[in-house]
Structures are given as structure tokens and as C-alpha cells.
VOLO-825447 format. One record per residue: residue in three letters; x, y, z of N, C-alpha, C, CB in turn. Coordinates in steps of 0.2 Angstrom, whole numbers, padded with zeros to 4 digits, always signed. Atoms other than C-alpha are relative to their C-alpha. Glycine has a CB too. Example, Ala and Ser with C-alpha at 12.3 -4.5 7.8 and 13.67 -1.06 7.14 Angstrom:
// residues 2
ALA+0004-0006+0000+0062-0022+0039+0004+0006+0000-0005+0000+0006SER-0004-0006-0001+0068-0005+0036-0004+0005+0003+0002+0002-0007
This chain:
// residues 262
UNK+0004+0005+0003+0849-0407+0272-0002+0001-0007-0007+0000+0004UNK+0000-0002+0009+0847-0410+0254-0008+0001-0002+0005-0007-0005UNK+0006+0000+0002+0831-0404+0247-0004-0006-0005+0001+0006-0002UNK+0001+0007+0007+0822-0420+0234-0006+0007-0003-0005-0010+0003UNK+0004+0000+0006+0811-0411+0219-0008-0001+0005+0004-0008-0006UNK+0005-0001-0005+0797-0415+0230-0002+0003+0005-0001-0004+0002UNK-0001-0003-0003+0801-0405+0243-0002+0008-0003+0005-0002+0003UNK+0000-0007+0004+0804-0389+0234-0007+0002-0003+0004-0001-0005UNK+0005+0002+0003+0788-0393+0226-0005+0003+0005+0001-0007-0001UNK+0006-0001-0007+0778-0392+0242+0004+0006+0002-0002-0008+0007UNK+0000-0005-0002+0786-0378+0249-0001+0006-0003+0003+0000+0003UNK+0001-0005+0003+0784-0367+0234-0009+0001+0001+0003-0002-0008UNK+0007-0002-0001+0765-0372+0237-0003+0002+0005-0004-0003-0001UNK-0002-0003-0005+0768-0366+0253-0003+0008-0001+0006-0001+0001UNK-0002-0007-0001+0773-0349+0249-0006+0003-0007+0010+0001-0002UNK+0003-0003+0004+0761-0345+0234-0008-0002+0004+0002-0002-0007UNK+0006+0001-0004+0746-0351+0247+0000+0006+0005+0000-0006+0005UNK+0001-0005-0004+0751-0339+0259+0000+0008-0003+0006+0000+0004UNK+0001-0004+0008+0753-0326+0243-0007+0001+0001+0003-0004-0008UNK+0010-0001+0001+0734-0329+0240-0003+0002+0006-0004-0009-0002UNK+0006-0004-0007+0726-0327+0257+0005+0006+0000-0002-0004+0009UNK-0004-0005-0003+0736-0311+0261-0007+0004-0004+0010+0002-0001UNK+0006-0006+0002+0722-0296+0263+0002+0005-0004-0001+0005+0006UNK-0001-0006+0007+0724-0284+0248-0008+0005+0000+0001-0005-0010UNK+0007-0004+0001+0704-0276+0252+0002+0005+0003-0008-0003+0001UNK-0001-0006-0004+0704-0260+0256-0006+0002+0005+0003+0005-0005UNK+0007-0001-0003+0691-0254+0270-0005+0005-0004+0002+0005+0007UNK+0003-0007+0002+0675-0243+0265+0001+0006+0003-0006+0000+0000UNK-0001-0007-0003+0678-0226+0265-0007+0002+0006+0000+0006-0007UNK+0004-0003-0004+0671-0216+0281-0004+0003-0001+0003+0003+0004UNK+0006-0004+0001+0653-0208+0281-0004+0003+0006-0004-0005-0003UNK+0005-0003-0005+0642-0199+0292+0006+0005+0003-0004-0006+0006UNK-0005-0006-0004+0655-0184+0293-0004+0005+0005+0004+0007-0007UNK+0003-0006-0003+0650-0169+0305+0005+0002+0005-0008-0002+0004UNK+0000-0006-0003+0655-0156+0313+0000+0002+0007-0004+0003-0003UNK+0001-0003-0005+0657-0146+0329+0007+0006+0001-0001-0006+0007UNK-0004-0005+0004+0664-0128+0327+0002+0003+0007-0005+0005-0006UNK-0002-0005-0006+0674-0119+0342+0004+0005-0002+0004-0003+0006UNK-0004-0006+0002+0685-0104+0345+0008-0004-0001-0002+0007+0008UNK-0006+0002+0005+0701-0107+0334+0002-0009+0003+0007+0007+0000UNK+0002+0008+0001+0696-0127+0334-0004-0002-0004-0003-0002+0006UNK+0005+0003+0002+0686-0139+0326+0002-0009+0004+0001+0001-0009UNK-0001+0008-0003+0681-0156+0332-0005-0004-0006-0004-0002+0009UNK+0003+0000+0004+0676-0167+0317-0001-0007+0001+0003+0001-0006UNK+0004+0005-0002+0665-0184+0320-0002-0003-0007-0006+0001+0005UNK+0003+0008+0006+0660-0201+0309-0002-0004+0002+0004-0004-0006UNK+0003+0007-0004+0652-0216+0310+0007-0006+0000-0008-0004-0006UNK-0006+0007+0001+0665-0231+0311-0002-0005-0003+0005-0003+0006UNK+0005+0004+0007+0666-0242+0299+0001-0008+0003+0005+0001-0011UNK+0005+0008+0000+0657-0262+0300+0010-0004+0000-0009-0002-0010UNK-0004+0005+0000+0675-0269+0296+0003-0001+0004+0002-0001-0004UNK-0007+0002-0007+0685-0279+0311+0002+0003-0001+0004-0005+0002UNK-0006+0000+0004+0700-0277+0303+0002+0005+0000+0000+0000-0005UNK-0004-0007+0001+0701-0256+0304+0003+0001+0005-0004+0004-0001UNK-0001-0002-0004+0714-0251+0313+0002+0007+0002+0001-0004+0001UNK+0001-0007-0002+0712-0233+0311-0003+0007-0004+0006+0000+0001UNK+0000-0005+0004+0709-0218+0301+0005+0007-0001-0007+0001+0000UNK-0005-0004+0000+0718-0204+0293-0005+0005-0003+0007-0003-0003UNK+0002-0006+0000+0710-0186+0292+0004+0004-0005-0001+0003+0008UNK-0003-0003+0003+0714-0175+0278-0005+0008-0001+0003-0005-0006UNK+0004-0007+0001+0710-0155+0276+0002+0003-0008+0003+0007+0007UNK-0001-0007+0005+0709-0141+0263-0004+0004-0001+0000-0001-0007UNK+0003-0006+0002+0704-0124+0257-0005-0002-0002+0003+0005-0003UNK+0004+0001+0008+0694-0130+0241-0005-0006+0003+0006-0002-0008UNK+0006+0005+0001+0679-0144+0241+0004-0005-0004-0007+0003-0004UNK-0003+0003+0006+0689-0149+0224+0008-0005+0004+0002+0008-0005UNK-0005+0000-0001+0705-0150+0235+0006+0003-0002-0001-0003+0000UNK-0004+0007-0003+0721-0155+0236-0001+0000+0008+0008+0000-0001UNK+0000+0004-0006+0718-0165+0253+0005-0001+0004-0003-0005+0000UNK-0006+0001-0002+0731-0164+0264+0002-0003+0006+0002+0004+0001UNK+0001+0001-0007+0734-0175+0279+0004+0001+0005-0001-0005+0002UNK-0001-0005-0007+0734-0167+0295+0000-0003+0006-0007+0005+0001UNK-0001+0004-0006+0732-0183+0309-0001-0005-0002-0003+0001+0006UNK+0003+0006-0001+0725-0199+0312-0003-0001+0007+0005-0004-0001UNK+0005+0002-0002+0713-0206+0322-0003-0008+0004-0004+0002-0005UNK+0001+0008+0000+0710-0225+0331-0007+0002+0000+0003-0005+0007UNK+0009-0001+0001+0691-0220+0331-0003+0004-0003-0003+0002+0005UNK+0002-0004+0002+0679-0209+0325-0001+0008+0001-0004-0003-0001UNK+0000-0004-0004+0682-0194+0332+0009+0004-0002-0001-0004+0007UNK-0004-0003+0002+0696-0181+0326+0000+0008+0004-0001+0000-0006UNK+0001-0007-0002+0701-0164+0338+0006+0005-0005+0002+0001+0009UNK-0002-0002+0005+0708-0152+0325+0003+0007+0004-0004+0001-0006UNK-0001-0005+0000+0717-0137+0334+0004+0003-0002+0000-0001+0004UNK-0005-0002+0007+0728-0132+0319-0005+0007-0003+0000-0008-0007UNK+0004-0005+0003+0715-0119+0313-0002+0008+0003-0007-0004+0000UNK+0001-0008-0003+0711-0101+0314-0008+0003-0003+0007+0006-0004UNK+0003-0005+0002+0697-0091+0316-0003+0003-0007+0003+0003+0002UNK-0001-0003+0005+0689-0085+0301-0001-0005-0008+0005+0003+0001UNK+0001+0006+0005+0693-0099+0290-0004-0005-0003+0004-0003+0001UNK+0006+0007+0000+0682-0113+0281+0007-0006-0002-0009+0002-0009UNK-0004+0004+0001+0691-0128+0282-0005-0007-0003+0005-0002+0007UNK+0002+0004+0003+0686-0143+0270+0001-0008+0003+0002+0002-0006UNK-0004+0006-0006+0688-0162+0280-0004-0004-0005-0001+0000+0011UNK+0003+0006+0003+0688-0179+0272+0004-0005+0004+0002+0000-0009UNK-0004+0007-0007+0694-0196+0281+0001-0006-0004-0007-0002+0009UNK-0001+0007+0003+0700-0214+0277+0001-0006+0004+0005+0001-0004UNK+0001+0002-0003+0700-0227+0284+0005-0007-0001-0006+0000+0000UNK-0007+0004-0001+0718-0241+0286-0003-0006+0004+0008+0005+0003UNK+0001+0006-0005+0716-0260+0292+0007-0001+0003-0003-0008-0003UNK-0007+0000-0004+0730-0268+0302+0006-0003-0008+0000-0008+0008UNK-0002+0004+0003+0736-0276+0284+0003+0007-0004-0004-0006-0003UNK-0001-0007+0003+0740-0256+0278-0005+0002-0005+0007+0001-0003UNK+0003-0006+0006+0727-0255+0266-0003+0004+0002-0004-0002-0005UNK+0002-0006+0000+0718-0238+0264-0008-0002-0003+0006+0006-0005UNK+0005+0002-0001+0702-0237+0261+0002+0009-0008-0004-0001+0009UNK+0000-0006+0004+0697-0219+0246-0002+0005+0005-0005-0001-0006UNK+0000-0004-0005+0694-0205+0255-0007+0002-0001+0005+0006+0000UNK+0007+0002-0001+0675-0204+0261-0004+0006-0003-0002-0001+0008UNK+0005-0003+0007+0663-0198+0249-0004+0006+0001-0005-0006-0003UNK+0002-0008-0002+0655-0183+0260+0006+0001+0002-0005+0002+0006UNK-0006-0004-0003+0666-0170+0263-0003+0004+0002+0006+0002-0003UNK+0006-0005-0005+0660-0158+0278+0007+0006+0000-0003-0004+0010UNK-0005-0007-0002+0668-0140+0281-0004+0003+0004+0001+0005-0006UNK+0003-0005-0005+0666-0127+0294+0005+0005+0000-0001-0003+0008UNK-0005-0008+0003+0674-0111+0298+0000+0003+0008-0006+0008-0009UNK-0001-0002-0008+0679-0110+0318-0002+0009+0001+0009-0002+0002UNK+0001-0004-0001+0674-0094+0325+0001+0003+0008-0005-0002-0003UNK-0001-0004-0006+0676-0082+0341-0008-0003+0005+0000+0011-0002UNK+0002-0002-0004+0666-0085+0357+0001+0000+0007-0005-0001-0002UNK+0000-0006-0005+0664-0077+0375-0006-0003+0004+0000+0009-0005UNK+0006+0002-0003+0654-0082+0390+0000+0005+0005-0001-0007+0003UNK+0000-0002-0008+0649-0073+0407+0003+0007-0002+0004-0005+0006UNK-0001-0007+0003+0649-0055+0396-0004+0004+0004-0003+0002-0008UNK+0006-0005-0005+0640-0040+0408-0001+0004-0002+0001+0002+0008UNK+0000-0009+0006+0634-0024+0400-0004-0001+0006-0004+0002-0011UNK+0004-0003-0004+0625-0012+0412-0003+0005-0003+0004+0004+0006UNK+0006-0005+0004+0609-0001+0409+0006+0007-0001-0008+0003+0008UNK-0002-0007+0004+0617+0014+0399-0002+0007+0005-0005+0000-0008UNK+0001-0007-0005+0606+0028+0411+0006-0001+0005-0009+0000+0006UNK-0005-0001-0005+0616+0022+0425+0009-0002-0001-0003-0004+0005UNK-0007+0000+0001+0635+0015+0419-0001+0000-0006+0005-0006+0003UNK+0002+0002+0009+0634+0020+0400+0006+0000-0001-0004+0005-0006UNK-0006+0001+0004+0654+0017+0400-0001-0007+0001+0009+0004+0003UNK+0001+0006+0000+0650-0002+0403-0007-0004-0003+0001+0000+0007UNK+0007+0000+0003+0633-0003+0392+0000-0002-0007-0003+0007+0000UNK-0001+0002+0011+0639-0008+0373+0005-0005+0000+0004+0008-0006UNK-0006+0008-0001+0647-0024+0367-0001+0001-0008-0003-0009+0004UNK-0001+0001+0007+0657-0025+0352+0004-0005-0003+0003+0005-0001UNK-0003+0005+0000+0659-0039+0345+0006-0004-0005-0005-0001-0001UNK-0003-0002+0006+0670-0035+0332+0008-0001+0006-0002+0008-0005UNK-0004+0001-0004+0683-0034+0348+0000-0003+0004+0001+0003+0001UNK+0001+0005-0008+0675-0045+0361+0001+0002+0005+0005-0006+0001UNK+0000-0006-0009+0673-0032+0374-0005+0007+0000+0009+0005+0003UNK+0004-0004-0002+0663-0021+0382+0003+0006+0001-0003-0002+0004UNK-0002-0008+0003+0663-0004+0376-0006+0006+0002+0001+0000-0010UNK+0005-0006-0001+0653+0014+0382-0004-0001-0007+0004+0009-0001UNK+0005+0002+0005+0635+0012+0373+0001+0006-0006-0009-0001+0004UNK-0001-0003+0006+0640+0025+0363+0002+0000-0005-0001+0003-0001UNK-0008+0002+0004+0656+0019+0357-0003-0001-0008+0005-0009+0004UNK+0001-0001+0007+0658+0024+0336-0002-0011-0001+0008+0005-0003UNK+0002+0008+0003+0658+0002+0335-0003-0002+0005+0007-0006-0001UNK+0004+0005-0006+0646-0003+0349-0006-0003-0005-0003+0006+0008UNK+0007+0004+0004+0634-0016+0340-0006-0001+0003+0001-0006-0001UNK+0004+0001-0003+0622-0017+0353+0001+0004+0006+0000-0007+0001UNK-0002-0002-0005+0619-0011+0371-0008+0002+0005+0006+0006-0002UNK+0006+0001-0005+0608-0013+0388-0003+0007+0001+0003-0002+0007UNK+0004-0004-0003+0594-0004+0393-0006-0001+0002+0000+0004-0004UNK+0008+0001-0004+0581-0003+0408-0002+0007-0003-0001-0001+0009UNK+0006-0004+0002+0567+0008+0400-0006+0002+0005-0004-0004-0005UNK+0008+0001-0005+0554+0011+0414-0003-0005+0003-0006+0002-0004UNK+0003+0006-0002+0556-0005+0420+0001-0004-0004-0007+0001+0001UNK+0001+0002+0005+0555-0014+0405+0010+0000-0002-0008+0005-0006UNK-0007+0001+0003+0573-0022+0399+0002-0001-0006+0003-0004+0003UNK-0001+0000+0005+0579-0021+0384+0009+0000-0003-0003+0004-0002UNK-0007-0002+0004+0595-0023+0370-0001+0004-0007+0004-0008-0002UNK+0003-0005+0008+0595-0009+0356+0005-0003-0002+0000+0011-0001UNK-0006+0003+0002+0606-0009+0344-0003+0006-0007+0000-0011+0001UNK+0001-0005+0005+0605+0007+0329-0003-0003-0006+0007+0004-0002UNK+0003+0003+0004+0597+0009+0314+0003-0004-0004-0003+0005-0002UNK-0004+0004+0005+0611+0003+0303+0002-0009+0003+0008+0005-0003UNK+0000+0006-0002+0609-0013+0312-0006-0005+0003+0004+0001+0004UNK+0006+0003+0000+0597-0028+0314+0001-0004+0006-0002-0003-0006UNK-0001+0005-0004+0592-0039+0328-0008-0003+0003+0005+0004+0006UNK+0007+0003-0002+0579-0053+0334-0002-0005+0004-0002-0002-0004UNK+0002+0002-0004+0572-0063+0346+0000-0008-0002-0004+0003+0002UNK+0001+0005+0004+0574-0083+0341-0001-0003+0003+0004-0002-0005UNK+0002+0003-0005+0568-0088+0358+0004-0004+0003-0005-0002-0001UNK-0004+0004-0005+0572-0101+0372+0004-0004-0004-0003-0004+0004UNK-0003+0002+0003+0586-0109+0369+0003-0005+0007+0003+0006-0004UNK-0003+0003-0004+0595-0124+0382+0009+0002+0001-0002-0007-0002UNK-0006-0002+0000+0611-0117+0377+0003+0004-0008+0004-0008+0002UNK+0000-0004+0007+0619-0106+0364+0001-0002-0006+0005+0004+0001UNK+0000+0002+0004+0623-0118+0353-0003-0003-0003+0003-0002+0000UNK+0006+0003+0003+0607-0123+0348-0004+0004-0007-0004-0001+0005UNK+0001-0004+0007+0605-0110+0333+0006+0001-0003-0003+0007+0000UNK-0004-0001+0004+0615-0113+0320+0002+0005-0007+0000-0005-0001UNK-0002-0005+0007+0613-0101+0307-0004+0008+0000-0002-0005-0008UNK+0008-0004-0001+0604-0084+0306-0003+0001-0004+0000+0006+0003UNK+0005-0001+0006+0588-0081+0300+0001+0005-0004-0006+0002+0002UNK-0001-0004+0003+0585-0072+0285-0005+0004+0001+0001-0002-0006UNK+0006-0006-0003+0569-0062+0292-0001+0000+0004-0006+0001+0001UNK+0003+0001-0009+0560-0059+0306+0003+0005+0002+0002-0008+0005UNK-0005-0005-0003+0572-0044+0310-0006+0006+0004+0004+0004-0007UNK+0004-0007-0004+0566-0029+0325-0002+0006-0005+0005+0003+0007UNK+0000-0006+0005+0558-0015+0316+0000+0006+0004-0007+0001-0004UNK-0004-0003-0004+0563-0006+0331+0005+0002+0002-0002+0000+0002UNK-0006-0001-0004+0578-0009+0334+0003-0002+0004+0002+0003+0000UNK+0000+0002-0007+0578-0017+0350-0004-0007+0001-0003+0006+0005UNK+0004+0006+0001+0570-0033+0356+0001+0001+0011+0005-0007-0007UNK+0000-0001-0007+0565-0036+0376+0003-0007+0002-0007+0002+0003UNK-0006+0005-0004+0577-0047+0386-0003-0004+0003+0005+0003+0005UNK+0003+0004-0005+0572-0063+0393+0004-0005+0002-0006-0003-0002UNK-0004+0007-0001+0582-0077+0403-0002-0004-0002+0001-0003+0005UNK+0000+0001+0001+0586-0088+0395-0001-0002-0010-0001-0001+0006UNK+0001+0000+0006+0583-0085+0376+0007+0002-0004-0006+0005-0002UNK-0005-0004+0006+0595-0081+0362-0003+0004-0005+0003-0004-0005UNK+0001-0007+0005+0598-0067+0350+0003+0002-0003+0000+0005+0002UNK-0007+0001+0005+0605-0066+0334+0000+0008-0002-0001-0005-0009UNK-0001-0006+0003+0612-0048+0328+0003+0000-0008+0005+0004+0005UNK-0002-0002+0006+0616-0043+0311+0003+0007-0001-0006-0002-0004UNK-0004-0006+0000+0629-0029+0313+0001+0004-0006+0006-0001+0002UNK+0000-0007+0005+0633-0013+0304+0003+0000-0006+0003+0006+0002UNK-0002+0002+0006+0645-0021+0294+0003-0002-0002+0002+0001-0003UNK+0002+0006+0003+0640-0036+0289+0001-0007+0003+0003-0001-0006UNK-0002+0008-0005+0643-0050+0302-0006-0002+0003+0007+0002+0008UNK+0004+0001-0006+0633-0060+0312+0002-0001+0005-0004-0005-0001UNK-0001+0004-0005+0631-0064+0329-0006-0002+0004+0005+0003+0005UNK+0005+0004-0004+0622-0072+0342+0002-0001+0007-0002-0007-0004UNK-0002-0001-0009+0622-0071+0361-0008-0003+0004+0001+0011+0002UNK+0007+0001-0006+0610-0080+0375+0002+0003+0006-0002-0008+0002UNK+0001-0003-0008+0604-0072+0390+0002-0005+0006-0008+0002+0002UNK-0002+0004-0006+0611-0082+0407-0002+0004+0007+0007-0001-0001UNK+0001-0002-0006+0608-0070+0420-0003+0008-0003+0007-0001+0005UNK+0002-0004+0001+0596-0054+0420-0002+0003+0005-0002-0001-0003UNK+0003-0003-0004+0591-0041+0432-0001+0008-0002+0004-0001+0007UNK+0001-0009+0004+0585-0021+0431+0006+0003-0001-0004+0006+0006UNK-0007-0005+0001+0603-0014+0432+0005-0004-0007+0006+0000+0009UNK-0007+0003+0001+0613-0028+0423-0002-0007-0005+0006-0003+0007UNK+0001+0008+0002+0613-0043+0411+0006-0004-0002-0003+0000-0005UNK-0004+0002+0002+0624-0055+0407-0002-0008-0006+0004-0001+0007UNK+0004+0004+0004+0625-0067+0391+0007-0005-0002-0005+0004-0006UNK-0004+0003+0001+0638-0079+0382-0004+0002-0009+0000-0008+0004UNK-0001-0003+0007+0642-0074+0362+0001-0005-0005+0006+0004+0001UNK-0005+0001+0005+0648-0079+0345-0002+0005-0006+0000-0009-0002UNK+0000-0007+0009+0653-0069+0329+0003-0004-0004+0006+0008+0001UNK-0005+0001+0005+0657-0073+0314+0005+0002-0005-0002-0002-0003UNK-0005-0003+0003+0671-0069+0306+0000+0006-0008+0004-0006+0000UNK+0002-0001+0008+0667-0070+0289-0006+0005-0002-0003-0007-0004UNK+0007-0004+0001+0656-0056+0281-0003-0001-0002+0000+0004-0002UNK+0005+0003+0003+0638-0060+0275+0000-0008+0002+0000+0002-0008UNK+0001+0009-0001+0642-0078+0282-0007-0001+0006+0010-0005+0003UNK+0004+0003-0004+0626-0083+0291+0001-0006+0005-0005+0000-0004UNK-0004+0003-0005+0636-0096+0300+0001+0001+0006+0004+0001-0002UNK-0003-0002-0006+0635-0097+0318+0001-0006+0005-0005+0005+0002UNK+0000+0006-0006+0637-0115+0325+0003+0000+0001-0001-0004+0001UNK-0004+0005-0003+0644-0128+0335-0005-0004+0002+0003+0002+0007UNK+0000+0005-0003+0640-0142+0342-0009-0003-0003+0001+0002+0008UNK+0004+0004+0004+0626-0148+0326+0005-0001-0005-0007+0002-0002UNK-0001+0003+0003+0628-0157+0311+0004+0002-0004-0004-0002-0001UNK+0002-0006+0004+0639-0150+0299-0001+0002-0006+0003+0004+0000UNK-0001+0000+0006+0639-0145+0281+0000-0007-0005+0005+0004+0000UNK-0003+0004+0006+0640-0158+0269-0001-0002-0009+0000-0007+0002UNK+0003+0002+0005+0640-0162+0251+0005-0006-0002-0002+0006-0005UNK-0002+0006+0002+0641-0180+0243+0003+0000-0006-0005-0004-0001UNK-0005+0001+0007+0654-0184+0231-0003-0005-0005+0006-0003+0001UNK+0001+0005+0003+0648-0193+0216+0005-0007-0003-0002+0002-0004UNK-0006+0005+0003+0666-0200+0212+0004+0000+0003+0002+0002-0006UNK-0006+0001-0007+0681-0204+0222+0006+0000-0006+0000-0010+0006UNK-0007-0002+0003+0695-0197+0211+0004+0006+0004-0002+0003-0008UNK-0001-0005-0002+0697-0183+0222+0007+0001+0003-0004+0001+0003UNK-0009-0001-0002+0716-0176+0224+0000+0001+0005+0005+0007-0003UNK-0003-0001-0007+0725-0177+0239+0003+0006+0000+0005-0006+0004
């Protein structure tokens, strides 16, 4: 068919209509980062974003705040499980957000970090008078060690009745009370420390330690009786890091500028 001058005409306006509407906006970057810290895991959460259109996001990590950002998965939701991580580490996390048309979005203007950490449930230490090879917990190794073991950070003891966790003089420990579950203290105080050195045991409370050298932890009671207690742990890796969560909000600071290297 032979084209006429007219034709051509109109199908050129055609093709430069369809040119004009085609999507070129990119989504808003992802907000409302947070956190939930496990043993060599992280699980990182956002709000999702208002536009139809998204159909996904992409999760990037790094050592630094500064960056470089590096991506690590993707995401059809708000909701990222990160099992790439170790122990120890503070991992930096930023996210973005892709519609079906490929555009990207900048990468979201908080950026949250955490630093996965060791813990340990259904631990039993026994009163020291009666089994003192089963009486000390060291958390430095995640096991129960003789209360007199050279690293035992802690360790059971009935007193005349009266139940208790010592724990030496080159170490601190405190009572931060009831608690529904261990993860509900996230960080440990900076006072408040036993000037004894011991603190008395109650179901159902937690109990941050501050070890000999230089770790926190934190352990809740679950089961208690005169011979035996049992509790559920975490340690932090890092030294002097007062860091002990999971499962709250986590860290963030706001970006003022979206230049930030991948």
C-alpha cells in the first residue's frame, strides 16, 4: 500500500503521542526504615510507598553511613530478610523503590543500621552449693561453665532460701524488671548498676550484665525454682556497644541530600 503525505503525517503523530505519555517519573524513595536484629540475621521493614505503579523495591547495604551502597536483594513489599550477615557487624541499609515502567526511585533518605548479634534460649545454671560444675554462664562462649570458671560472667545461687545471680567485682549487673519477652530492652542502661554484685531472681524479669571485658548482655528469667533457673540470652559482640535488640525500631538518621554513592 502506497503511503500519501497525509498518512505519514498522522502516523508520525502517532508515534510522538505515544513518546509523550510514556512514564519517565520515578517513585518516592522508601521511608519509615526499621530494624529487627537476630542471631547472624537481620530483618529490615518500611512503609510502602502511596504510588500504584510500584512494582517493587531494591535493598542496598554498607559498612559506612557515607557508603558505597551495594545491592544485596529485592523486595515486592516492604519487608526484606537479610541472612548474608555476621555476627558482630553493623550493617548500614537503604532501599528504593522501581514501577513496572523501570523507573527507580533515589535511595530513601533514612538510612537504618544494626549489628546482628548471638542469642540462646532455655539456658539452666544450678545453685553453685549443690552442682557448681553446672552454675556459671559464659557468655562470651554461649555455655554453661563451673561458677568458678576463670570466664564465668555470672552464676546461680540459693542463699538461705533467697535466689540469686552474682556475678564478681570486675563486673556489673541489674535488675530492669518485668519484661513480656526478652526483646523488649533494647539497649543497656548507663546506671542503676548492683552495688553488690548480685541482684535477686524473679520470673519473668530481665537482666542486663555488663561483663569484665566490656560486653553487654541481657538474659530474662523463664523458669525458676530453689535448685535451678532457666533463662533466654543475648550478647553483644562489639565491645562498649550498649546495643542489645531485636524486634524494635531501629537506628536511623535522616539524610539531608540524596547524592549518596551506591
Amino acid at each position: 500500500m502506497k503511503l500519501t503525505g497525509l498518512s505519514i503525517t498522522f502516523i508520525l503523530f502517532l508515534g510522538c503521542e505515544h513518546i509523550s505519555n510514556a512514564d519517565l517519573n520515578p517513585p518516592s524513595p522508601p521511608a519509615g526504615l526499621a530494624t529487627e536484629t537476630g542471631d547472624n540475621f537481620l530483618e529490615l521493614f518500611w512503609r510502602e510507598n502511596p504510588e500504584p505503579d510500584v512494582a517493587g523495591y531494591h535493598i542496598f547495604v554498607s559498612s559506612s553511613y557515607e557508603g558505597p551502597f551495594e545491592m544485596v536483594g529485592s523486595a515486592p513489599s516492604g519487608y526484606f530478610f537479610d541472612h548474608g550477615v555476621r555476627n558482630g557487624y553493623t550493617y548500614y541499609y537503604a532501599v528504593t523503590a522501581y514501577d513496572f515502567a523501570g523507573n527507580e526511585s533515589s535511595l530513601s533518605r533514612d538510612v537504618v543500621y544494626d549489628i546482628p548479634r548471638p542469642e540462646g534460649y532455655d539456658a539452666t545454671l544450678y545453685d553453685h552449693f549443690r552442682i557448681p560444675a553446672l552454675a556459671g554462664y559464659d557468655f562470651s562462649a554461649y555455655s554453661v561453665v563451673p561458677y568458678d570458671d576463670l570466664y564465668a560472667d555470672m552464676y546461680f545461687e540459693n542463699y538461705q532460701g533467697e535466689l540469686y545471680m552474682v556475678v564478681r567485682e570486675d563486673t556489673d549487673i541489674q535488675d530492669v524488671g518485668y519484661t513480656s519477652s526478652l526483646l523488649d530492652i533494647p539497649i543497656a542502661p548507663a546506671s542503676g548498676w548492683s552495688e553488690t554484685h548480685d541482684v535477686h531472681l524473679i520470673d519473668g524479669h530481665t537482666y542486663v550484665v555488663w561483663t569484665w571485658d566490656d560486653h553487654y548482655a541481657k538474659f530474662r528469667v523463664t523458669s525458676l525454682s530453689p535448685t535451678l533457673v532457666t533463662f533466654d540470652w543475648a550478647y553483644q559482640l562489639q565491645e562498649s556497644n550498649p546495643m542489645l535488640k531485636r524486634g524494635v525500631v531501629g537506628s536511623t538518621r535522616s539524610l539531608y541530600h540524596t547524592d549518596r554513592t551506591r
